[in-house]
C-alpha angles and dihedrals in degrees: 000000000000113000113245111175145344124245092247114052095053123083114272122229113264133204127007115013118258099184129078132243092264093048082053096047089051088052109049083044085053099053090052092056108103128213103264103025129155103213125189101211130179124180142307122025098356092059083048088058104046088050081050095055096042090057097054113016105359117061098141099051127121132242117203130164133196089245088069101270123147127184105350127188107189126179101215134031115286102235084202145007090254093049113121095223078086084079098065107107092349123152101219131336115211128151152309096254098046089051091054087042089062086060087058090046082050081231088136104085091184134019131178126225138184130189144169087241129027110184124203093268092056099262119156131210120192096144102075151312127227092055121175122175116234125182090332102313132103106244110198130220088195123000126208145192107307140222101298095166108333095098099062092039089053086045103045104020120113085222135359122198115187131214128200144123117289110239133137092247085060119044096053137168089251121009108235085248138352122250100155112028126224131183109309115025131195104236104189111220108201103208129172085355089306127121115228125192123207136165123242133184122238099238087061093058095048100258120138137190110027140181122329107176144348119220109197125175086266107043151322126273136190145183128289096226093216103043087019078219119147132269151175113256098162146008128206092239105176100056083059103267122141129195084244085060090052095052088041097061084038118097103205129044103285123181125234097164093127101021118139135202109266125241111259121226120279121241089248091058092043090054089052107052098040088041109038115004104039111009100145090050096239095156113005086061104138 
């Protein structure tokens, strides 16, 4: 994909906001998407950013999937990692192995994650809620998904950037199980017949890289460097939010002290993503 313009040096959109939460979302994930990159994609809306980005600023970056395929350059939008719409303009295409195998070598600079919980330190929990722990093993209410692939990208990846709705029951104090680790993870000792629970940090269990920022349908948070706790950096003003409504639909104590309202798309990244990258509305389907 040929680079047209940057973000930056095209008219923003004024007034009242004519794009929806999910536009907003592609475009601040865009925007965090750096020439070069190796970026380990997925689907949805993540795919939908990286195409963004290689259109405007990024024109170098590489797109890479779990199912072995590098640098792609498809035409229309993958419905899966494993769509063969991935092969159009790629590299090379190997296997799963060798793609999780770049994330040991360090070799992934960004990866994208998603969840049903997100806590302040980062984790990510997309097994199961309603968890309660019986004779040493994790016992479900409702059971999801699962990791596929986002433990070892939250693990191994230079830098990870989640995306996922904004509501209280999801952004908690502590996520019900971690899948995906952040910063700071709760390792359980079971001791005397006796569960303990204590905090580590991910540097002391190997892990390298963590997450950089979470982009919600209000707003974008990042990382305190010294408590590596989350907080506001930014609102989506103009489609009505406020940082109280952040820390309204947040269940633990967030800050939003020096939070600021976040640049709106411009007209030239809007016309990209309803004419050319999504104009069906596959994924940015409200």
């Amino acid at each position: 994909m040929r680079c047209l313009h940057h973000h930056k040096e095209v008219k923003q959109v004024s007034g009242k906001a004519d794009y929806t939460a999910l536009e907003m979302m592609v475009v601040q994930a865009s925007r965090m998407i750096r020439d070069g990159e190796v970026v380990f994609v997925g689907t949805g809306l993540p795919m939908i950013a990286s195409m963004l980005a290689k259109y405007l600023h990024a024109p170098n970056a590489i797109l890479c999937c779990e199912a072995g395929f590098w640098d792609s350059r498809f035409l229309h939008i993958p419905m899966t990692v494993g769509d063969s719409r991935w092969y159009v303009g790629s590299t090379w295409c190997a296997g799963q192995s060798y793609m999780f195998s770049l994330l040991q070598r360090r070799r992934i600079d960004l990866g994208f994650l998603g969840g049903a919980q997100v806590d302040k330190y980062g984790n990510i929990n997309s097994t199961g809620v309603g968890v309660q722990l019986r004779d040493g093993y994790y016992v479900f209410g409702k059971r999801f998904e699962g990791s596929g692939g986002a433990a070892d990208i939250a693990s191994m990846a230079n830098r990870v950037i989640i995306m996922m709705k904004h509501e209280r029951r999801r952004f908690v104090e502590r996520v019900d199980y971690i899948t995906s680790p952040g910063w700071y993870v709760w390792l359980h000792d079971f001791k005397d017949g006796r569960g303990r629970v204590r905090l580590v940090p991910r540097w002391e269990l190997g892990m390298w890289g963590g997450p950089e920022a979470v982009i919600s349908t209000m707003g974008v948070m990042r990382f305190d460097e010294e408590t590596k706790e989350m907080y506001v950096e930014s609102y989506y003003a103009e489609l009505g939010i406020t940082p109280e409504d952040i820390k309204r639909n947040t269940s633990f104590d967030i800050k939003v002290d020096e939070a600021e309202p976040a640049e709106p798309p411009t007209e030239r990244e809007l016309e990209l993503l309803r004419k050319q990258i999504d104009p069906e509305h596959i994924f940015l389907r409200e």
